[in-house]
N, CA, C and O of each residue as an XYZ file, in Angstrom:
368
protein
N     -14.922     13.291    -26.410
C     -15.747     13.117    -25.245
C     -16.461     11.770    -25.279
O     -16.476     11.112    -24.239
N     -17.111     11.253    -26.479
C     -17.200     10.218    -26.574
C     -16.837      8.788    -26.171
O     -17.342      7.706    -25.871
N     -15.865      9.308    -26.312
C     -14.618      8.096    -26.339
C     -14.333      7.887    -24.265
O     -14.228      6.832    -23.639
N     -14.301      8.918    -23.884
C     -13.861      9.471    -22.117
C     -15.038      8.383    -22.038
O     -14.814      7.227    -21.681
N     -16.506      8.917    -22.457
C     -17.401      8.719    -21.726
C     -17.985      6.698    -21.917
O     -18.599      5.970    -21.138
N     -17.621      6.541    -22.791
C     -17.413      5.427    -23.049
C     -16.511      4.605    -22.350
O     -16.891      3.469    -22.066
N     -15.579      4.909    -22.079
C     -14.343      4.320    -21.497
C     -15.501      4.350    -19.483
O     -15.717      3.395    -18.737
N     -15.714      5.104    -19.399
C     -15.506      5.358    -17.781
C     -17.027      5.272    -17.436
O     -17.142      4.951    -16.253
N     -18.079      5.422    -17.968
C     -19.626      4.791    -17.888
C     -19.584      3.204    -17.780
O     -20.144      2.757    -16.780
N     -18.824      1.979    -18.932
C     -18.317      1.085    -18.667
C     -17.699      0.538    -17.301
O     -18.108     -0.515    -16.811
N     -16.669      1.324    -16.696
C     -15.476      0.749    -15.778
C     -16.469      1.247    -14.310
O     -16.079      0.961    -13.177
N     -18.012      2.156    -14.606
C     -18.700      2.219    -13.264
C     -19.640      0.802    -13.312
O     -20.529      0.526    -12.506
N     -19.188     -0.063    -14.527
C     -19.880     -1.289    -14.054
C     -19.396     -2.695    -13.483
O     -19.935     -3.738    -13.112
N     -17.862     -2.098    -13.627
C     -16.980     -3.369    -12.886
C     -17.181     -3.998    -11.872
O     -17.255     -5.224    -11.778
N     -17.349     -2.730    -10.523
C     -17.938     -3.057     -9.386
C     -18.975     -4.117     -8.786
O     -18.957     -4.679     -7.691
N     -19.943     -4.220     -9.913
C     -21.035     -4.880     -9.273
C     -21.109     -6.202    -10.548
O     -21.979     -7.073    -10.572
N     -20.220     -6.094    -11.321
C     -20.287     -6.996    -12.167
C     -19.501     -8.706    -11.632
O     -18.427     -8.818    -11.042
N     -20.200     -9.575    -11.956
C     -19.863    -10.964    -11.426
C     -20.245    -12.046    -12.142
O     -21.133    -11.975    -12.991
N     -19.514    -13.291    -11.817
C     -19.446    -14.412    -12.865
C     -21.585    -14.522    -13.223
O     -22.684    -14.569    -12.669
N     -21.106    -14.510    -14.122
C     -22.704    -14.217    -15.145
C     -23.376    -13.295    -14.868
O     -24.593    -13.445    -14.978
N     -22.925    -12.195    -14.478
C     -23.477    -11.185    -14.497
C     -22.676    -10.012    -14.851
O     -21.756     -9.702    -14.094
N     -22.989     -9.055    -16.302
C     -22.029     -8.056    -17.010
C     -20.368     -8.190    -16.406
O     -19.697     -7.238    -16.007
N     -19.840     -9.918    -16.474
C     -18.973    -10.209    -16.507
C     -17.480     -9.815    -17.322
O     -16.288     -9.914    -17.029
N     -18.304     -9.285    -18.572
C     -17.141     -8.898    -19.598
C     -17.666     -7.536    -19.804
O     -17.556     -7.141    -20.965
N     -18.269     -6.632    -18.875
C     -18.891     -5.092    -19.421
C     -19.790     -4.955    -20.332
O     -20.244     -3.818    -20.461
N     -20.302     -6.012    -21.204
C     -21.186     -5.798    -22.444
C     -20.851     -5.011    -23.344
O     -19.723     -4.541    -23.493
N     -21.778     -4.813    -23.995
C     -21.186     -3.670    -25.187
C     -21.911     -2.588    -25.369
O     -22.990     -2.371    -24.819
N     -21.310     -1.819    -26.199
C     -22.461     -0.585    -26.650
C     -23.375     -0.937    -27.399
O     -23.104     -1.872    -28.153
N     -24.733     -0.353    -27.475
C     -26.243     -0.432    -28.192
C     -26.454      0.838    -28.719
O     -26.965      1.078    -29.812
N     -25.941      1.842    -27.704
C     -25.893      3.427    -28.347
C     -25.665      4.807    -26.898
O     -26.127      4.893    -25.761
N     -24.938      5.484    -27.535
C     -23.984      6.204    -26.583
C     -24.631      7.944    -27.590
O     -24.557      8.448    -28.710
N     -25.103      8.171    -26.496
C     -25.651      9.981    -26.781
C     -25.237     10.879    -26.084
O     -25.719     10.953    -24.954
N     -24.289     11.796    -26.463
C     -23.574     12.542    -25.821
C     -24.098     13.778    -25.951
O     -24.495     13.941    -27.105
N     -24.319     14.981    -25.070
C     -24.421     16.278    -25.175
C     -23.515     17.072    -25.431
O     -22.774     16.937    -24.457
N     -23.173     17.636    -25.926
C     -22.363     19.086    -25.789
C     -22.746     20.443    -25.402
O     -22.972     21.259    -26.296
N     -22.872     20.864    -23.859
C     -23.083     21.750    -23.461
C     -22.250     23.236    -23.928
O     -22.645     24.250    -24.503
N     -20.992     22.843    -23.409
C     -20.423     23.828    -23.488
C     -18.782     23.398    -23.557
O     -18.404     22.386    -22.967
N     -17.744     24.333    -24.404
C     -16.495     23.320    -24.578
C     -15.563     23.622    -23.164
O     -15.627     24.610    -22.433
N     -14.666     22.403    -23.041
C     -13.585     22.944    -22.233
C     -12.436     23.582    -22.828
O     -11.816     22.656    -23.350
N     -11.982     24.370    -22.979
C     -10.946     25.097    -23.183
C      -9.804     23.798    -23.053
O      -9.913     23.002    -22.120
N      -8.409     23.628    -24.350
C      -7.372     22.767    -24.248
C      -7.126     23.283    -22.837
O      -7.655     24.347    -22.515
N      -6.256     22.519    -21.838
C      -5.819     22.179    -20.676
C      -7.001     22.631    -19.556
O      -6.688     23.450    -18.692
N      -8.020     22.215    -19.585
C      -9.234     22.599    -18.135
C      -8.966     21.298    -17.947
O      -8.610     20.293    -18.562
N      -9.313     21.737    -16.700
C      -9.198     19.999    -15.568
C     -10.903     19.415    -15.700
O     -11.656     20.351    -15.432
N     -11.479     18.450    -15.954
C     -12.580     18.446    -15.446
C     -13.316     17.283    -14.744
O     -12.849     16.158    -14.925
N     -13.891     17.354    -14.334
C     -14.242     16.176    -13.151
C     -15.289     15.233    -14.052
O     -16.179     15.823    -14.666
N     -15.197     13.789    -14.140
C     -16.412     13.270    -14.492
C     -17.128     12.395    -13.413
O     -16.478     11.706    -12.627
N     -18.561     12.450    -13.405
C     -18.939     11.166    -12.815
C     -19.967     10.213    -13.069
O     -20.815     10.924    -13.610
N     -20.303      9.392    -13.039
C     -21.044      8.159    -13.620
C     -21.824      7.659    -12.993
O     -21.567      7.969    -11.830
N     -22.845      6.911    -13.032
C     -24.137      6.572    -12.366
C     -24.761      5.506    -13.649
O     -25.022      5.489    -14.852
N     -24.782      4.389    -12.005
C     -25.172      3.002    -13.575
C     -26.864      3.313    -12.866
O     -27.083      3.365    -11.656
N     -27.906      3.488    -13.945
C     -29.292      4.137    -13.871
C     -30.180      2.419    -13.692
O     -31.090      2.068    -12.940
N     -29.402      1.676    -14.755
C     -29.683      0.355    -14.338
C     -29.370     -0.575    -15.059
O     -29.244     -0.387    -16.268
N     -29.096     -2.245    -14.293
C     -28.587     -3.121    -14.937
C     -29.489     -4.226    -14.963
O     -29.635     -4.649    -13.817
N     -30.168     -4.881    -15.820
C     -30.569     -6.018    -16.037
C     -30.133     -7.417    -16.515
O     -28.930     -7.676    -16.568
N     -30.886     -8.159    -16.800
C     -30.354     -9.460    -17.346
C     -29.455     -9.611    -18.483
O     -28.622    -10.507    -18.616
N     -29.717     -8.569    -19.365
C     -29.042     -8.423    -20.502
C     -28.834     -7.286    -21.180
O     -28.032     -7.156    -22.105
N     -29.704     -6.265    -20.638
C     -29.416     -4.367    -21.194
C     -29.477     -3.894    -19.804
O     -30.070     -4.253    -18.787
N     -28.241     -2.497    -20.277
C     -28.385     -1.899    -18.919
C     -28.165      0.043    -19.889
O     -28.025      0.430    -21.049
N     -28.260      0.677    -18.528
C     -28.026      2.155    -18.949
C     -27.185      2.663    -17.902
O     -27.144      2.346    -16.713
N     -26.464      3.582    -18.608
C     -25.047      4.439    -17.347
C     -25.354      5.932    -18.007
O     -25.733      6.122    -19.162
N     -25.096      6.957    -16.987
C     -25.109      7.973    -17.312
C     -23.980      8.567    -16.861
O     -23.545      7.984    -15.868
N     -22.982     10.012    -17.389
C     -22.283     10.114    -17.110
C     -22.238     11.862    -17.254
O     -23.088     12.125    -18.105
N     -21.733     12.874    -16.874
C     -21.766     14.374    -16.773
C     -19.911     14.741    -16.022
O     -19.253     14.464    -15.019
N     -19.770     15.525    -17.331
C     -18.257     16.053    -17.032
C     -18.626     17.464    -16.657
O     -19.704     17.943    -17.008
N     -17.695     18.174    -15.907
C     -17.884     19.150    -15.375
C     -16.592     19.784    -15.515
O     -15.681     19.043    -15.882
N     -16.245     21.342    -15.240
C     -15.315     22.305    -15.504
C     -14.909     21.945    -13.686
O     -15.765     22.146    -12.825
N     -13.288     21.320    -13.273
C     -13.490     21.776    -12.493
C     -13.091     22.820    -11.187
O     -13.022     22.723     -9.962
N     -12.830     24.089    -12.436
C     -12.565     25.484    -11.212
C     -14.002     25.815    -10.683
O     -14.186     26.270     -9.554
N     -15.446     25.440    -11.966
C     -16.037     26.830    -11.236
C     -17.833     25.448    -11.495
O     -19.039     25.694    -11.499
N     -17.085     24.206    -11.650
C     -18.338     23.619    -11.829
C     -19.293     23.329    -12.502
O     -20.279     22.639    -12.244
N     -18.887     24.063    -13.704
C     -19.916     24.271    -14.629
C     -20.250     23.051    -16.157
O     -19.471     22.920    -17.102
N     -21.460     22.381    -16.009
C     -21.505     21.340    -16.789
C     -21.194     21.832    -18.509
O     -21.757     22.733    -19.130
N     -20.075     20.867    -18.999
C     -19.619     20.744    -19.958
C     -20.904     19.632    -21.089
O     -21.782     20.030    -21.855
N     -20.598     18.585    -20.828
C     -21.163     17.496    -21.624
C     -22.031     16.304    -20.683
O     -21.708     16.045    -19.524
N     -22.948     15.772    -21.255
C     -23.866     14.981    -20.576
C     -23.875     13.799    -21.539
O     -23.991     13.946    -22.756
N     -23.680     12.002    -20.614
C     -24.143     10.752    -21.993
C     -24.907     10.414    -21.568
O     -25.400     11.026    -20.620
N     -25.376      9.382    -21.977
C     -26.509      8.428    -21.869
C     -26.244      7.276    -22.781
O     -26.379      7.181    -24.000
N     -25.794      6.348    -21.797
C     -24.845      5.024    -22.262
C     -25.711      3.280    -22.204
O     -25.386      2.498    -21.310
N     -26.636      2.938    -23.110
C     -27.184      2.127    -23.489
C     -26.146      1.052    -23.543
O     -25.380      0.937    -24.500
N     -26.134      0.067    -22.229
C     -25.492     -1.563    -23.410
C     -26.203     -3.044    -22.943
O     -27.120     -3.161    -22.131
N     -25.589     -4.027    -23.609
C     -25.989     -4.963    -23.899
C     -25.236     -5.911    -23.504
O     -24.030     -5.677    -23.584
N     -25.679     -7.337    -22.928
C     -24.696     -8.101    -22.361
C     -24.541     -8.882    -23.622
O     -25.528     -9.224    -24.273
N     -22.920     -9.267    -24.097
C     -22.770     -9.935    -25.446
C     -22.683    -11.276    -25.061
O     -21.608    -11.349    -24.464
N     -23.323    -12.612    -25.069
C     -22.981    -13.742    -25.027
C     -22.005    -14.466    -25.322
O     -22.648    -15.158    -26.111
N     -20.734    -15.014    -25.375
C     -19.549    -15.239    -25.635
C     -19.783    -16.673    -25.714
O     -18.837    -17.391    -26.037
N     -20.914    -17.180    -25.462
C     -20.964    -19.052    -25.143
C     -21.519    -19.389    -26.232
O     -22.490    -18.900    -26.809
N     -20.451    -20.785    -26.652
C     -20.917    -21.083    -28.129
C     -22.225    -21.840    -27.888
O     -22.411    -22.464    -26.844
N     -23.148    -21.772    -28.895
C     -24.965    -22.383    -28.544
C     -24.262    -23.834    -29.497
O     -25.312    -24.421    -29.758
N     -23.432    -24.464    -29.959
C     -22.995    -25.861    -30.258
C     -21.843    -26.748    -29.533
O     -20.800    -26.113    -29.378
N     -21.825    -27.622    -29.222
C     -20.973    -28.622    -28.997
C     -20.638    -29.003    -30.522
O     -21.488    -29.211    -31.388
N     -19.358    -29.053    -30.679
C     -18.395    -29.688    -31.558
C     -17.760    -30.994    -30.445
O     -16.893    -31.774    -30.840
């Protein structure tokens, strides 16, 4: 679940992301996942994501998977990241 929620808390920040701004997605700072309740191997379940907020350089996404015949919340994250700087601070 981890891994889902990681993957797809990220890709709800593509959208609004732009040249110098969470251009490359940033990274993780720390990812807290719940475990409500399990899905059974083969349940379908719905996830959805909500960026809570993005700043200059940290942001937070939240994300809640759900069962989905009957709706019922499975797992809850809370997705902390960080914009990583990629620009070298020297001229060579």
């Amino acid at each position: 679940m981890a891994t889902i929620f990681d993957t797809t808390t990220s890709m709800a920040i593509a959208p609004v992301a732009r040249e110098g701004f969470w251009e490359f997605g940033g990274v993780t700072r720390s990812l807290n996942c719940t475990y409500l309740r399990p899905a059974p191997e083969g349940t379908e379940l719905l996830i959805e994501c909500e960026i809570v907020h993005l700043g200059k350089r940290l942001g937070l996404a939240k994300g809640v998977m759900r069962r989905k015949d009957d709706g019922s919340l499975c797992y809850t994250c809370e997705h902390h990241k960080a914009v990583a700087d990629f620009k070298p601070k020297y001229n060579l």
